[in-house]
ZADREN-703957 format. One record per residue (C-alpha): residue in three letters; x, y, z. Coordinates in steps of 0.5 Angstrom, whole numbers, plus 2048, in hexadecimal, padded with zeros to 3 digits. Layout:
N
ALAXYZ/...
This chain:
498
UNK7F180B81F/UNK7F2813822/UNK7EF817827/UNK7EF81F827/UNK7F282382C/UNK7F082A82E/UNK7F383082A/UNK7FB83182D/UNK7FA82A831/UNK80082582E/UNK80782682B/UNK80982D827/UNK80C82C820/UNK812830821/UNK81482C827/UNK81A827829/UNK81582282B/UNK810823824/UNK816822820/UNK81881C824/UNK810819823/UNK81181A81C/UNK81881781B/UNK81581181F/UNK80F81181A/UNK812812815/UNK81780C815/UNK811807818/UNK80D808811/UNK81480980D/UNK81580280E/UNK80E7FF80C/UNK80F804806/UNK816803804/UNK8177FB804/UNK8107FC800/UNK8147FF7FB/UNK81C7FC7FB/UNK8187F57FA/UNK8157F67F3/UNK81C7F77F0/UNK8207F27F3/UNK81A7EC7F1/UNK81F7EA7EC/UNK8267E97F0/UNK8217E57F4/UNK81D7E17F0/UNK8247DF7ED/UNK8287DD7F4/UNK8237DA7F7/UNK8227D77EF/UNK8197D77F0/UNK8157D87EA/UNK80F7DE7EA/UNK80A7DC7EF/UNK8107DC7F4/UNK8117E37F3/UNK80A7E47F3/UNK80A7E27FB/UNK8107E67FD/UNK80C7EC7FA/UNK8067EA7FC/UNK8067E6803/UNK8087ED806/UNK8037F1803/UNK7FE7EB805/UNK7FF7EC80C/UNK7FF7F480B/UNK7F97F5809/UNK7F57EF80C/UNK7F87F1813/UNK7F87F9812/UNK7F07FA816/UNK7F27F681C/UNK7F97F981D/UNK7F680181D/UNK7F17FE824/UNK7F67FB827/UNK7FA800827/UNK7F3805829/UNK7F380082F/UNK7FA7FE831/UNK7FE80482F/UNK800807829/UNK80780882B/UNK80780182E/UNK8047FD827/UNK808801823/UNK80D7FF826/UNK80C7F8826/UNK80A7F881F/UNK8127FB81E/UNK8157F5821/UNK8117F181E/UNK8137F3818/UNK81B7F4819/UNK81A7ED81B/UNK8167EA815/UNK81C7EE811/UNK8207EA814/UNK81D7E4813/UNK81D7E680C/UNK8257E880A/UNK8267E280E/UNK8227DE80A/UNK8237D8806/UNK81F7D6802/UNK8197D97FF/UNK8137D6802/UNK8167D980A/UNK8177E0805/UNK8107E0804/UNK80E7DE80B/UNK8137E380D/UNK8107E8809/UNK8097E780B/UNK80B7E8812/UNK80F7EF810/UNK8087F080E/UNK8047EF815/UNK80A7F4818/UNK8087F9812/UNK8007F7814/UNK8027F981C/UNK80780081A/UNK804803815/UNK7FD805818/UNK80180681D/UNK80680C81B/UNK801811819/UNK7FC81081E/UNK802812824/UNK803818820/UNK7FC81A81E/UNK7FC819827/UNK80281C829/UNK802822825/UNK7FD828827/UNK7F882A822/UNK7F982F81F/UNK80082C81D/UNK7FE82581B/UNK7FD828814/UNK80482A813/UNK807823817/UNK80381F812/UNK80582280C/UNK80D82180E/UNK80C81B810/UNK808819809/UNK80D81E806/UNK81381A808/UNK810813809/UNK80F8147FF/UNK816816800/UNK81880F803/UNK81380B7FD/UNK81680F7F8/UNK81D80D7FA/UNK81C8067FB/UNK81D8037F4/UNK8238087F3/UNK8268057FA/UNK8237FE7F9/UNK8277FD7F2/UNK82D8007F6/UNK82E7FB7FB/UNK82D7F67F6/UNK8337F97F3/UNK8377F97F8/UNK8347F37FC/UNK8307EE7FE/UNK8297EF7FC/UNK8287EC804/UNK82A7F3806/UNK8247F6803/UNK8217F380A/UNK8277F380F/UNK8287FA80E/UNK8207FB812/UNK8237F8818/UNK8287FF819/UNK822803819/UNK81D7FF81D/UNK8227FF822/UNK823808821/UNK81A808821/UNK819804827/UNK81E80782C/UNK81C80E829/UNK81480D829/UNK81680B831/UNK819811833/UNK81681682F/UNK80E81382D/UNK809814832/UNK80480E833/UNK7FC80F831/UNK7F680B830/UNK7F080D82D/UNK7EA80F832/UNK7E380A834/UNK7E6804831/UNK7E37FF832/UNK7E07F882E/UNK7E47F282C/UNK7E97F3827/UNK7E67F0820/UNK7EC7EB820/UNK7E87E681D/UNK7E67EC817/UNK7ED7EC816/UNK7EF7E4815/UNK7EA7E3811/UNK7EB7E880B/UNK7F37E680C/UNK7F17DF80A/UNK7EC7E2805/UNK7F37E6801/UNK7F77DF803/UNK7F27DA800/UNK7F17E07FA/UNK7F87E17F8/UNK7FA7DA7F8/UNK7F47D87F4/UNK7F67DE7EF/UNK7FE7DC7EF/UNK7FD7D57EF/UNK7F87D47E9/UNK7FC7D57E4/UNK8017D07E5/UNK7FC7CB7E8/UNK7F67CC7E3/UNK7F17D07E5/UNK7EC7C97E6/UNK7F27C67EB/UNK7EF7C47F2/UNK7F37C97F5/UNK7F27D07F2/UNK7EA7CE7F1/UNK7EB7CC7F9/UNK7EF7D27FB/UNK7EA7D77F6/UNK7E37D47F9/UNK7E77D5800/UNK7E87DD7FE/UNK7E17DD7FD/UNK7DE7D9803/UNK7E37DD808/UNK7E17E5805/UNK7DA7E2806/UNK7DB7E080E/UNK7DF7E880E/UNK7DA7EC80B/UNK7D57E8810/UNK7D97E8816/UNK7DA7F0815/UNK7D37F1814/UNK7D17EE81B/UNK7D87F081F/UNK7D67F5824/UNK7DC7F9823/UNK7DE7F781B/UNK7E57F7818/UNK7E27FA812/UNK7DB7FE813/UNK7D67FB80C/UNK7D380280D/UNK7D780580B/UNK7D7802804/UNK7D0805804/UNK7D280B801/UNK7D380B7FA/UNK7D98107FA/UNK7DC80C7FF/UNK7DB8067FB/UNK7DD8097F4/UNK7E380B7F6/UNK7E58057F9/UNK7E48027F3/UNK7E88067EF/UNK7ED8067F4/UNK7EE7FE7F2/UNK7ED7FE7EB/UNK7F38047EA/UNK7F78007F0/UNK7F87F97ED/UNK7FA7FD7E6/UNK7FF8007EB/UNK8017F97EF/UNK8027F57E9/UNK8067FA7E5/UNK80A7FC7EB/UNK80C7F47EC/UNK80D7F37E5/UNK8127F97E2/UNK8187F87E8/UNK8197F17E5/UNK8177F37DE/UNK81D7F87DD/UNK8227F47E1/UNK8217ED7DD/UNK81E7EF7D6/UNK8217F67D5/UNK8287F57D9/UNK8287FA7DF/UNK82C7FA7E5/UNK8277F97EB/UNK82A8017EC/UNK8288037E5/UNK8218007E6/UNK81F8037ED/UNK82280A7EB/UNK81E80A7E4/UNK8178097E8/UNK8198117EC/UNK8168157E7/UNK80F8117EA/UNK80F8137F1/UNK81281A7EF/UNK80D81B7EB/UNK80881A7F1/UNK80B81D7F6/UNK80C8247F2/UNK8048237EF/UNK80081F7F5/UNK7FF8247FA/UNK7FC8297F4/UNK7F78247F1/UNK7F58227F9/UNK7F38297F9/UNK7F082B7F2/UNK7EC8257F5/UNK7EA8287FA/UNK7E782E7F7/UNK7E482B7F1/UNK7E38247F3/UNK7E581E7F1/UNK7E281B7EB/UNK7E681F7E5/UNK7ED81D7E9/UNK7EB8167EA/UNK7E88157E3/UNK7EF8197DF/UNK7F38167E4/UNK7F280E7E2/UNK7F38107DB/UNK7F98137DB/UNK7FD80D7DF/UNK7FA8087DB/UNK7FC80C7D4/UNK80480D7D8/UNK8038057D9/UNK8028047D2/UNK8088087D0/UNK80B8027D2/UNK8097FE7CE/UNK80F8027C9/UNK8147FE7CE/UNK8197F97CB/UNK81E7F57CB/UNK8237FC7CA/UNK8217FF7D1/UNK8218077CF/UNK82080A7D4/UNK81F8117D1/UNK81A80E7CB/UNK8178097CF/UNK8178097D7/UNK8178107D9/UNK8118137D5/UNK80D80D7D7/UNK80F80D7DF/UNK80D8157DE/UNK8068147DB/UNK80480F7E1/UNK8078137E6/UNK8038187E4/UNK7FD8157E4/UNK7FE8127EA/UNK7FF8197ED/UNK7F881B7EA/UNK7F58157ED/UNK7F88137F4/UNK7F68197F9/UNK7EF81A7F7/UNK7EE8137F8/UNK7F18137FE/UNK7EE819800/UNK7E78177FD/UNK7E7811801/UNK7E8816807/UNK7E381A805/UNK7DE815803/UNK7DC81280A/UNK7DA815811/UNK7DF819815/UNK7DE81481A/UNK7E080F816/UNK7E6812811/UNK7EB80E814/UNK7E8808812/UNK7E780A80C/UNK7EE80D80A/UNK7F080580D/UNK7EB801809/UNK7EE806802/UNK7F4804803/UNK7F37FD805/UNK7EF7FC7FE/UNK7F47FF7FA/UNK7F97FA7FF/UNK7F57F47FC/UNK7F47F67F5/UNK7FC7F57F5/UNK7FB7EF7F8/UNK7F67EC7F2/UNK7FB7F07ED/UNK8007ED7EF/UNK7FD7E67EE/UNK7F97E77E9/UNK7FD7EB7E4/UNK8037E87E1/UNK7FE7E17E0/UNK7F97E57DC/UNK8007E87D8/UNK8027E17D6/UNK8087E17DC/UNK80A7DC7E1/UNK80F7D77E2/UNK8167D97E2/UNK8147DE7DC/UNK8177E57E0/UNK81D7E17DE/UNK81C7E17D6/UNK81C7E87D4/UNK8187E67CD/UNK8137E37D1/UNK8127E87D6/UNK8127EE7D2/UNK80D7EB7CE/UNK8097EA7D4/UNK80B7F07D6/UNK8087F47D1/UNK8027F07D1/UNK8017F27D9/UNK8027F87D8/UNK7FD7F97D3/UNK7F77F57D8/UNK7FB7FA7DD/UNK7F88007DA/UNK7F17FE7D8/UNK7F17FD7DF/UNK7F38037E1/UNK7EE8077DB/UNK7E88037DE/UNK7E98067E5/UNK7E980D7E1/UNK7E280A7DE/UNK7E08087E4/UNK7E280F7E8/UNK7DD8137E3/UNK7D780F7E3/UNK7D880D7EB/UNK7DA8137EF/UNK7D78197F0/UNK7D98207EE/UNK7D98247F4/UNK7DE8227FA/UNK7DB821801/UNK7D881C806/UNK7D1818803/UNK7CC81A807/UNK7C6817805/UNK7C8810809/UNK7C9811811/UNK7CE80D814/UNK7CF80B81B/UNK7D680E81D/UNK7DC80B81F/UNK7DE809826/UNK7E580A823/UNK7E880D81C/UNK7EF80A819/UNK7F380E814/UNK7F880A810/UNK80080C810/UNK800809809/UNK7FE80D804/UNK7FE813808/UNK7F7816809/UNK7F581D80B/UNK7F381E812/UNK7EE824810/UNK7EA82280B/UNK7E6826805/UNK7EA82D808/UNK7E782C80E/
């Protein structure tokens, strides 16, 4: 959630304490970000140390995406109403904490119960991060800080896998989590010194805490009913309990926001179709991306043979596609609108995930990964700025904050099913991410759903949104006391060119 400051009002760009704003912001959201992505590779060291099947490793990627997404809203207002600074920094210790309980852990249910409470670190920093930057800085260099920040926050996504398998090679992966602690130290002194605090204006109203518990029970008893079923039967008393709890809890969200005075999630706003559409979109290609991204790291080491280093450097070419392409698509986006892009885009990565079909037990990765890996990244290149942008664009400005987080708490989510969902419905459980027979066969199948998933929110992207960019205007919506913008995904902090 941000306030504007007049024009001149704020750091400057080229200033000492700018260039300490941005570190700072920086490496807050790098850790969320980064630990993110080092985690995907080392799931097969893991699984075999600590010697649990499938739906353990499920938990360990899903238990801190849970509490991320279900907690993200709740920690952008308090940070609105306690201080930026402040929150941000809380959610930094929370976080190094947490890691240390992770790299400490020893066995994998106190990991999951670690990793679920690095995601309520994550939950409290990463609003945080961009909103002290969009407040410190002046306005007319907010653009310029935001696009460092982005810049080099994608450069610390890229290298995750990469220093992910590095660790493991030299190490324990109980490294990937204790080297947080170094860096939380360095962001809270740094934020201390150089951060200034700020809060957002007229903020009043009780928080919607109770908004936020809920949908966080509601993705629990979700994501349990969905990694259990395959195990238990679908028809066991706990998955049905736990799928009926889902349903009965989503029910008491979307009635408890509908009468809260000051709502997590304003329903208005999916009112407008475009808003609706693109968010729709926006959970369809996700998942396709979460589930692909769960299963290739453990594919390449245990059915193909890579180093954990090998598997994390051969998924780069993805992120340096984006990083080369992204901004050029937001912008063509922006002049033509976003339908063409977010119809092609899907297309494309569900053809680069059926290349991957060709894989096999030889692992070429000229022949067999490369041309995949580029195709997908490609795709995802065409599609995820305008969809971030569209979302934006799709709401009041009053309200682009809390439109920009309900995007990337969507596609936070539709990893989160994805996850549960995809190796069940591609015949894999148990201990099969140990038999590379098994597993590659399973692989195939699920990347085949993958990309049929993935082509369908290109379908659904030409027959739901509309050509032109911009705002709907046909449907009023009462604005906002407050926006939130997500440090996430990164999203423009000017809209449509404005």
């Amino acid at each position: 959630m941000t306030e504007s400051s007049p024009a001149g009002a704020g750091v400057a760009y080229a200033s000492g304490p700018g260039r300490w704003i941005l570190l700072t912001t920086i490496l807050g959201s790098g850790l969320a970000s980064l630990d993110a992505s080092v985690v995907g590779v080392a799931l097969p060291t893991i699984g075999r140390e600590l010697h649990v099947d499938l739906a353990a490793l499920q938990g360990v990627v899903n238990g801190y995406t849970l509490t991320l997404a279900g907690l993200l809203l709740l920690g952008g207002g308090l940070g609105d109403r306690f201080g930026r600074r402040r929150v941000f920094q809380v959610g930094v210790v929370w976080f190094a904490l947490a890691s240390l309980l992770c790299g400490l852990a020893p066995d994998a249910p106190v990991l999951v119960a670690a990793r679920a409470l690095q995601g309520v670190g994550a939950a409290l920093l990463t609003p945080g991060s961009l909103a002290v930057l969009h407040a410190a800085f002046r306005a007319e260099d907010r653009s310029r800080a935001v696009g460092a920040w982005s810049g080099l926050g994608g450069v610390a996504v890229a290298v995750g896998p990469f220093l992910g398998g590095w660790i493991l090679g030299v190490g324990s992966w109980r490294w990937l989590f204790l080297i947080n602690l170094p860096v939380a130290v360095v962001v809270v002194l740094v934020s201390s010194r150089h951060v200034p605090e700020s809060r957002a204006p007229h903020v009043d109203g009780r928080l919607d805490v109770l908004g936020a518990l809920t949908i966080t029970a509601t993705l629990a008893a979700l994501t349990y009913g969905l990694v259990e079923g395959p195990g238990r039967g679908w028809s066991s008393a706990a998955v049905l309990g736990s799928l009926l709890a889902a349903v009965l809890l989503f029910g008491a969200f979307l009635l408890r926001e509908a009468r809260a005075r000051n709502p997590l999630l304003p329903l208005g706003l999916f009112r407008r179709r475009q808003f609706s559409a693109v968010n729709a979109v926006t959970f369809v290609v996700y998942a396709a991306l979460g589930g692909t991204f769960f299963l290739l790291p453990v594919v390449l080491q245990t059915a193909v043979g890579y180093s954990p280093l090998a598997a994390g450097t051969s998924l780069l070419p993805v992120t340096v596609v984006m990083l080369l392409l992204s901004s050029r698509s937001g912008a063509l986006a922006a002049r033509r609108g976003p339908r063409l892009q977010l119809s092609a885009g899907p297309l494309i990565a569900g053809a680069g995930l059926l290349l991957l079909t060709r894989l096999d037990a030889s692992g070429s990765y000229p022949t067999q990964v490369l041309p995949a890996v580029l195709v997908f990244g490609l795709g995802l290149a065409v599609t995820v700025a305008p969809l971030t942008s569209t979302a934006l664009d799709a709401a009041p400005d009053a309200q682009a904050g809390i439109a920009s987080a309900t995007n990337t708490v969507v596609a936070r989510t539709a990893g989160l099913v994805a996850v549960a969902v995809l190796p069940a419905a591609a015949g894999i459980s148990g201990d099969d991410y140990l038999r590379p027979v098994a597993l590659l066969g399973g692989f195939h199948a699920a990347v085949v759903i993958a990309a049929i998933v993935c082509a369908a929110g290109g379908v659904l992207a030409a027959l739901t949104l509309r050509t032109g960019a911009g705002t709907d205007t046909d449907q009023s919506e009462a604005p906002a006391p407050h926006e939130m913008s997500c440090a996430l995904d990164a999203p423009p902090l000017r809209r449509g060119g404005r």
